[in-house]
DOSE-594931 format. One line per field, with one value per residue (C-alpha): chain; x, y, z. Coordinates in steps of 0.1 Angstrom, whole numbers, always signed. Example, Ala and Ser with C-alpha at 12.3 -4.5 7.8 and 13.67 -1.06 7.14 Angstrom:
BEGIN
c: (A | A)
X: (+123 | +137)
Y: (-45 | -11)
Z: (+78 | +71)
REM end
This chain:
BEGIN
c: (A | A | A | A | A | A | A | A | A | A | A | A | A | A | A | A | A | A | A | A | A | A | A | A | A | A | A | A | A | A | A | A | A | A | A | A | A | A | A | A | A | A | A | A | A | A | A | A | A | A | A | A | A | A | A | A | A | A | A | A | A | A | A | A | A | A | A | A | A | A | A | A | A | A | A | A | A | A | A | A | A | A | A | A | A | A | A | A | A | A | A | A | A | A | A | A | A | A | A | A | A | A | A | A | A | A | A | A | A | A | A | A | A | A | A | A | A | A | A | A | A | A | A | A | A | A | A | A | A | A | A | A | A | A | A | A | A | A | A | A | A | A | A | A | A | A | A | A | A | A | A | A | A | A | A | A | A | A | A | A | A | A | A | A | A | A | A | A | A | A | A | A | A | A | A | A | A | A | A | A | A | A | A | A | A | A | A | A | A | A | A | A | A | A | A | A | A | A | A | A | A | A | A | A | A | A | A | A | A | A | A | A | A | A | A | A | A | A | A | A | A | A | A | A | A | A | A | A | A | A | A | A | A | A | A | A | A | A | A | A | A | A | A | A | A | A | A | A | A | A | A | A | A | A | A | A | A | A | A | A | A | A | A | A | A | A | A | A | A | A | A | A | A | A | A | A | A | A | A | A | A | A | A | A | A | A | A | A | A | A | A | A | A | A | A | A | A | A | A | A | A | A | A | A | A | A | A | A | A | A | A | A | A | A | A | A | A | A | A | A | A | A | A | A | A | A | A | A | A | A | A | A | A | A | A | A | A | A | A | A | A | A | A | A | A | A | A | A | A | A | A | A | A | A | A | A | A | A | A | A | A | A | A | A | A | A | A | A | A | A | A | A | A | A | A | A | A | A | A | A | A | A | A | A | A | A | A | A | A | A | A | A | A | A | A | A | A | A | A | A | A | A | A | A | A | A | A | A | A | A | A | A | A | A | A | A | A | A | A | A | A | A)
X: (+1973 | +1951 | +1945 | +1964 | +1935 | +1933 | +1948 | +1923 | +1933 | +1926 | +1914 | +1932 | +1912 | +1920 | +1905 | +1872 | +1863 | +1866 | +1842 | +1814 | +1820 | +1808 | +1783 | +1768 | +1771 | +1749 | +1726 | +1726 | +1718 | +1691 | +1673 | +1677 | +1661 | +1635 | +1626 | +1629 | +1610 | +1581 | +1579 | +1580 | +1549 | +1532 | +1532 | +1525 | +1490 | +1484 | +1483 | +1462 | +1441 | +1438 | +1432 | +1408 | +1392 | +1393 | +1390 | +1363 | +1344 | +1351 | +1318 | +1313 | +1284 | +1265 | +1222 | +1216 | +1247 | +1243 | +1268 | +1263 | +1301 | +1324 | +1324 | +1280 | +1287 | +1315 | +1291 | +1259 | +1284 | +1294 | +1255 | +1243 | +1269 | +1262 | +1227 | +1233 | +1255 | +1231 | +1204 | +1228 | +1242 | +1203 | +1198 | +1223 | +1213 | +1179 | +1194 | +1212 | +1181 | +1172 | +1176 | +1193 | +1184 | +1148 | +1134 | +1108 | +1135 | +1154 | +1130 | +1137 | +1177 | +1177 | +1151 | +1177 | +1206 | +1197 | +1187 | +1224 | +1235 | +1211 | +1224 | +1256 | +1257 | +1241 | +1271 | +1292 | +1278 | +1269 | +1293 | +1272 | +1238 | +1247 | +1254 | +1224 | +1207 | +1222 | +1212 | +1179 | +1175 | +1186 | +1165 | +1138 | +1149 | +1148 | +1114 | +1098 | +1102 | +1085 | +1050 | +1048 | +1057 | +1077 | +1081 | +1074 | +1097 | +1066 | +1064 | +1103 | +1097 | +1070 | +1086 | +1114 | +1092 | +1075 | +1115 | +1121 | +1090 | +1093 | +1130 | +1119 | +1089 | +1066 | +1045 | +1040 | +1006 | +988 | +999 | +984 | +948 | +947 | +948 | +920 | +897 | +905 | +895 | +864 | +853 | +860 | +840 | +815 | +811 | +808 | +780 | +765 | +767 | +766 | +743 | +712 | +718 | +697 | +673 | +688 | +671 | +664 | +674 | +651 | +662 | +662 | +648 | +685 | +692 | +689 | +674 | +700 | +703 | +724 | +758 | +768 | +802 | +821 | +832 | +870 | +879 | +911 | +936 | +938 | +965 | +992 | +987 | +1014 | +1034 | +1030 | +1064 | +1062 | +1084 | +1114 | +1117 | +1120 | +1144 | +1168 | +1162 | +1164 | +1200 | +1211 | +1211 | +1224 | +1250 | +1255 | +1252 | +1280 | +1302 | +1295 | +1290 | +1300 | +1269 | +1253 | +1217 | +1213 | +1222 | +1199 | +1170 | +1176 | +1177 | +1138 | +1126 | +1146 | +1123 | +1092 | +1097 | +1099 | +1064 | +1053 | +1064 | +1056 | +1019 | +1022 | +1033 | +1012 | +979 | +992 | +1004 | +978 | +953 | +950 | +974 | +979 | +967 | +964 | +942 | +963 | +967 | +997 | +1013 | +1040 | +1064 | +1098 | +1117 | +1116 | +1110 | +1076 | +1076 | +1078 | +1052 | +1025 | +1033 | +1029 | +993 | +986 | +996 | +975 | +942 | +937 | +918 | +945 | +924 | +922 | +961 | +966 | +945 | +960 | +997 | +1008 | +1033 | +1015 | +992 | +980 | +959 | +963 | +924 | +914 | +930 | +960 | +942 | +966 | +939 | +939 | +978 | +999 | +1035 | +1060 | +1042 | +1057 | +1089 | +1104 | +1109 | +1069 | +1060 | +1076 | +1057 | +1024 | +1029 | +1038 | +1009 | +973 | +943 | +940 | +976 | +995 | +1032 | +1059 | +1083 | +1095 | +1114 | +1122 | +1136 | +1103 | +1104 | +1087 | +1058 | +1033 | +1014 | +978 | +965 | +929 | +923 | +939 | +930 | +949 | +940 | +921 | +914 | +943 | +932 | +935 | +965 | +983 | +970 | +984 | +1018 | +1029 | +1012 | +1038 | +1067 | +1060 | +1085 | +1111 | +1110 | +1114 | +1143 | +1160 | +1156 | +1170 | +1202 | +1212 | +1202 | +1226 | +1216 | +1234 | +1271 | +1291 | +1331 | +1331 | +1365 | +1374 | +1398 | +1364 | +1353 | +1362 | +1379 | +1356 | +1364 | +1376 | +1346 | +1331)
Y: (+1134 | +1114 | +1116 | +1091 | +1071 | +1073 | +1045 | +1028 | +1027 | +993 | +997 | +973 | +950 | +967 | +999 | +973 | +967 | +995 | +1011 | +983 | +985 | +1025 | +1018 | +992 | +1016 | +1042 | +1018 | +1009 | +1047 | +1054 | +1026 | +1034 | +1069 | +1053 | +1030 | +1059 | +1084 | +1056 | +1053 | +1091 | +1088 | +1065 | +1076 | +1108 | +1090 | +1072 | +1103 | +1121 | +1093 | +1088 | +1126 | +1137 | +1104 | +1076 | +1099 | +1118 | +1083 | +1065 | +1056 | +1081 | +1057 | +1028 | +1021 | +987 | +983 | +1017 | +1043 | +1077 | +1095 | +1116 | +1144 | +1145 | +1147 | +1177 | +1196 | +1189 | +1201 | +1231 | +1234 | +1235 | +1258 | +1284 | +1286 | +1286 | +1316 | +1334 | +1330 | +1341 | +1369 | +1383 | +1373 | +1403 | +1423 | +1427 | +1428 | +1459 | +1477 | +1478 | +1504 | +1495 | +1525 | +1514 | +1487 | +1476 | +1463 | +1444 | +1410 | +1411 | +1413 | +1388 | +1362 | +1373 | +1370 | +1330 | +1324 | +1331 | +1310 | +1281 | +1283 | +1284 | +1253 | +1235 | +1245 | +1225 | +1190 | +1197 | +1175 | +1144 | +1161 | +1159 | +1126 | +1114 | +1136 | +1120 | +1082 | +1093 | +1108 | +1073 | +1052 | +1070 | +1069 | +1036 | +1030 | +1048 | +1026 | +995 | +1017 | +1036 | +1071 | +1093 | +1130 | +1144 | +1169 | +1201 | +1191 | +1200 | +1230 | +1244 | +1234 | +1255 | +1283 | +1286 | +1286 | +1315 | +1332 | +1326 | +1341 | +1373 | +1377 | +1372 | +1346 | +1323 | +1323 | +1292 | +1300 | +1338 | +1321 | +1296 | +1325 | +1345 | +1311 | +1307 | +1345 | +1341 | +1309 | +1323 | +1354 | +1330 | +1310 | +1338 | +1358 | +1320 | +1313 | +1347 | +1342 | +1360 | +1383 | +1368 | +1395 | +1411 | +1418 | +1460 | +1472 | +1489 | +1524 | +1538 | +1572 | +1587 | +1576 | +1599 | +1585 | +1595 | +1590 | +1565 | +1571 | +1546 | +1534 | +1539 | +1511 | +1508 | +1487 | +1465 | +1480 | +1459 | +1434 | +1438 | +1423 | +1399 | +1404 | +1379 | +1368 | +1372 | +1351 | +1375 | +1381 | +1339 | +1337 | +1365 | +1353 | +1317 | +1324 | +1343 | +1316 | +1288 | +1311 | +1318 | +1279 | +1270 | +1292 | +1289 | +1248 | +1238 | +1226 | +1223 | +1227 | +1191 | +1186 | +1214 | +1198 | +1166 | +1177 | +1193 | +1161 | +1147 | +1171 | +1167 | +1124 | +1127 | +1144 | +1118 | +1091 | +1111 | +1109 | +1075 | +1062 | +1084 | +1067 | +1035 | +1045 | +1024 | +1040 | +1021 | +1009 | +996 | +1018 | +1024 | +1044 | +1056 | +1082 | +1091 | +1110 | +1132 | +1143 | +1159 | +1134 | +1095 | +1103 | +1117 | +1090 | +1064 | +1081 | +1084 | +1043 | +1040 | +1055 | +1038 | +1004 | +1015 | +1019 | +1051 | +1065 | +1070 | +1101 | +1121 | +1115 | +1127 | +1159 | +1167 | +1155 | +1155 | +1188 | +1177 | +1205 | +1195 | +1169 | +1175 | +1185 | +1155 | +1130 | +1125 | +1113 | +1109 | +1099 | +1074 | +1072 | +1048 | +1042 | +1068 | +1096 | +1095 | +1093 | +1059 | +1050 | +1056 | +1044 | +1008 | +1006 | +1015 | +994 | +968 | +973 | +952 | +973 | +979 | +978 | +1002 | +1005 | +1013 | +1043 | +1052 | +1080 | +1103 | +1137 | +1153 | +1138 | +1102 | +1090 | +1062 | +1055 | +1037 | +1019 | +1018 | +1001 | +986 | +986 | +963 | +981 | +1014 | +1040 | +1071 | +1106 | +1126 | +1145 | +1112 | +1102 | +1134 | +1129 | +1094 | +1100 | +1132 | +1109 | +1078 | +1084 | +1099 | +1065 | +1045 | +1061 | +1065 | +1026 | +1020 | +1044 | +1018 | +988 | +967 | +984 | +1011 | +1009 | +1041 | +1048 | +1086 | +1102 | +1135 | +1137 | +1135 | +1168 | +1199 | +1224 | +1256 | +1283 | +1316 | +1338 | +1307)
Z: (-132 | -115 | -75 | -55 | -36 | +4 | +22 | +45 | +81 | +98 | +133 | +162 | +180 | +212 | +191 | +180 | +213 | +230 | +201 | +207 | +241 | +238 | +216 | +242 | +271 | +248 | +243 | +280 | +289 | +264 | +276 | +307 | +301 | +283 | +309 | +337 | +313 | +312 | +347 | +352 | +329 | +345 | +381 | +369 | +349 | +379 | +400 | +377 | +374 | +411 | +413 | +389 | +380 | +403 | +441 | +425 | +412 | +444 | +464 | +494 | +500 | +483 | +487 | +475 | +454 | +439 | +444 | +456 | +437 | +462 | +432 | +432 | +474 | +475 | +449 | +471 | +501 | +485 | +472 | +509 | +524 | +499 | +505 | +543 | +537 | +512 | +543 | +573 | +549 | +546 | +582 | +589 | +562 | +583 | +616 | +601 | +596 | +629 | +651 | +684 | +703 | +696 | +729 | +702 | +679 | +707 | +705 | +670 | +667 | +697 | +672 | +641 | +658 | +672 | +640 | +628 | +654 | +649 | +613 | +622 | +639 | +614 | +591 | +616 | +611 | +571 | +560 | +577 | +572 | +531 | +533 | +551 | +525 | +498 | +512 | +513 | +480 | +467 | +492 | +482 | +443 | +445 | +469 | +446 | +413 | +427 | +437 | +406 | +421 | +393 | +380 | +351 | +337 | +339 | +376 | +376 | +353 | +379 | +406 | +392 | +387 | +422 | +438 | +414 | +417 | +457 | +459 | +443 | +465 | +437 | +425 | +395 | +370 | +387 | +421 | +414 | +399 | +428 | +455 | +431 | +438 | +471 | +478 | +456 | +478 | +509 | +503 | +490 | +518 | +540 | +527 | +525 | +558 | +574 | +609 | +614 | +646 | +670 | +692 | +723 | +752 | +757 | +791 | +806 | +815 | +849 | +863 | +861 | +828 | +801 | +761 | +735 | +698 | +692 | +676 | +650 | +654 | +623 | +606 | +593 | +570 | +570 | +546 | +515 | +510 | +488 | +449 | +446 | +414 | +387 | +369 | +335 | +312 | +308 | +348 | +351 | +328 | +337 | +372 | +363 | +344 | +372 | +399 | +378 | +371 | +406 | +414 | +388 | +404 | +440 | +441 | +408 | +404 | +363 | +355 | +354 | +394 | +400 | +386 | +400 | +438 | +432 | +412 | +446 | +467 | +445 | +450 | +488 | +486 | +465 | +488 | +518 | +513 | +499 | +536 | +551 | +536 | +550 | +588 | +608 | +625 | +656 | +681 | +712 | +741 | +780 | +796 | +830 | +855 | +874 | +904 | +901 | +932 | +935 | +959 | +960 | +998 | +985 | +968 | +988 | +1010 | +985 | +979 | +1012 | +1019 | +983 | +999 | +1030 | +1015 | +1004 | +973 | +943 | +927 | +960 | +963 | +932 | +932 | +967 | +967 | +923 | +915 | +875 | +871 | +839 | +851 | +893 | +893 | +873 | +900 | +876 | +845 | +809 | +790 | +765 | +750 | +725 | +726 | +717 | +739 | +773 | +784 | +777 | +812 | +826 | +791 | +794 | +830 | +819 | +792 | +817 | +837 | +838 | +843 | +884 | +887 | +904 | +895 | +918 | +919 | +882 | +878 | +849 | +843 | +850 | +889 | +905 | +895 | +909 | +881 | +880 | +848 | +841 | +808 | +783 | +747 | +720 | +689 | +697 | +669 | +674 | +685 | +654 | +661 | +671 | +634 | +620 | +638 | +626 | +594 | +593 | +606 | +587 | +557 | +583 | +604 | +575 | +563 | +592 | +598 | +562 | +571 | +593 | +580 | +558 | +528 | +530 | +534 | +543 | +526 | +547 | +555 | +561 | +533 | +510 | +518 | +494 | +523 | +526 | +500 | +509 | +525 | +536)
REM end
């Protein structure tokens, strides 16, 4: 018999609209999940983004339009403080040795122990020294490119090599040959120009004297030096592995980084003799002599017999507290700008020769100061020379620090918080 078929159920319309009313509710929430999901997912990118891309790319600095990355600075930061560390920890290590019952070994744990200290301090303003560190790596990146200046990848590779060689207290191949030349042209040069003893006079021996054979004085000869070590291949590399291990997990900082703070090192060289065959050897001068008192009421006194006619040298050599140059009536010398102190320079400078200036003080006392001659472009003494020569690069850098060129994005929240131990 065959099945009776299922009568279909019509729904109400009350029934209809309730069920598309549900169904347009569900669709309500879902969306509304979706869009809150999406949003969940996109603060979430953003604040990985803004963590681990965009903070660590931001500009902690920019040279000329070109950025120096917060992420390269925090490395170079944490680069620096654990080499400061390293040297305070073997700092220690020899002040341990010493023993403090021995007076001997005082002077020496007092040197070690300011040495800590002067270290110490530094590690309080690292954060700004890396930074100007950083600007003048760049400045000098960039100076470099329009005089030609560059290094090759060998002068990295044996600049390498001498800071491995030089950590383990020995020394590389070309370093070991030059000190065998040197040695062989000193010794050279010496039996060259060793003098002929000239003739002394014999004394003629008195009636009490007695005639001896004379004893030769034995001769003892310095102990030899120490033969440095040469590092063979295999002691640079284990070496060599070992620190840029110990860099990538101290400072975070690759093989790469490494090698570009000595071609940084190996550039500043470069430049650094590049400015120093152009620093002018002649400058402005004055030729002056001075008296120095202790009061302005000796002061004024010495102005005084000055104004009444007496002789400015015999002042000087019998009233001026400078004994450096009291016996030679207060004579300087010959001097350029950037010697004295800023006050007695900007009244010498001031000065016409025969003029005598009135009371400058400084923080050495009062001076009356007397300039002789003038000279507007006299050849520098060569330690003068030497000294700008050695300060050239340093001036020019500093000037570019804080000129327009360089535009600085520093906040505190930019530097990595000292790891445990440090």
């Amino acid at each position: 018999m065959a099945k009776r078929a299922k009568k279909r159920v019509s729904l109400t319309k009350k029934q209809i609209a309730r069920s598309k009313k549900a169904r347009r509710e569900q669709r309500i929430i879902t969306l509304g999940l979706t869009v809150v999901s999406v949003v969940i997912a996109v603060v979430l990118g953003l604040g990985l983004y803004q963590e681990y891309v965009a903070k660590p790319a931001s500009p902690v600095a920019v040279v000329n339009g070109v950025p120096i990355r917060t992420d390269t600075y925090q490395k170079m930061v944490r680069y620096r403080r654990f080499l400061m560390l390293n040297y305070i920890a073997n700092l220690q290590a020899q002040k341990a040795q010493l023993d403090p019952a021995d007076e001997s070994s005082q002077f020496m744990a007092q040197y070690l122990q300011q040495s800590i200290d002067e270290v110490q301090r530094q590690m309080t303003i690292l954060d700004m020294q890396v930074l100007d560190n950083l600007i003048d790596e760049e400045l000098i990146r960039q100076e470099s490119v329009p005089n030609g200046l560059s290094v090759a990848e060998q002068e990295v590779n044996d600049a390498i090599r001498r800071e491995v060689a030089r950590g383990a207290g020995f020394v590389t191949v070309p370093d070991a040959t030059a000190t065998a030349a040197a040695a062989v042209e000193a010794t050279a040069t010496a039996a060259f120009f060793t003098p002929t003893p000239l003739p002394t006079a014999t004394p003629t021996l008195t009636v009490t004297e007695a005639v001896s054979p004379t004893t030769p004085t034995p001769t003892v000869p310095p102990p030899p030096m120490p033969t440095p070590h040469v590092m063979t291949e295999g002691e640079f590399l284990e070496r060599y592995k070992a620190m840029l291990d110990a860099l990538r997990k101290e400072a975070g900082l690759s093989e790469a980084d490494y090698r570009k703070t000595i071609e940084a090192n190996l550039l500043y060289s470069e430049l650094q003799d590049l400015f120093a065959s152009r620093a002018p050897t002649t400058e402005e001068q004055v030729h002056a002599r001075h008296i120095l008192v202790e009061t302005e009421e000796e002061a004024q006194t010495v102005l005084a017999r000055l104004e009444a006619g007496e002789d400015f040298v015999s002042l000087a050599k019998e009233l001026s507290t400078d004994e450096g140059t009291r016996e030679d009536g207060g004579d300087l010398g010959w001097f350029p700008r950037g010697v004295m102190a800023p006050e007695f320079e900007e009244t010498a400078f001031a000065l016409q020769p025969g003029e005598t200036s009135e009371i400058v003080q400084t923080s050495f006392g009062y001076h009356i100061i007397l300039v002789e001659e003038r000279d507007p472009d006299r050849e520098l003494e060569p330690y003068l020379l030497e000294q700008r020569q050695i300060s050239a690069l340093s001036e020019w850098l500093e000037e570019q620090r804080q000129s327009e060129a360089v535009e600085r994005h520093w906040s505190s929240d930019k530097v990595l918080p000292a790891a445990a131990g440090q």
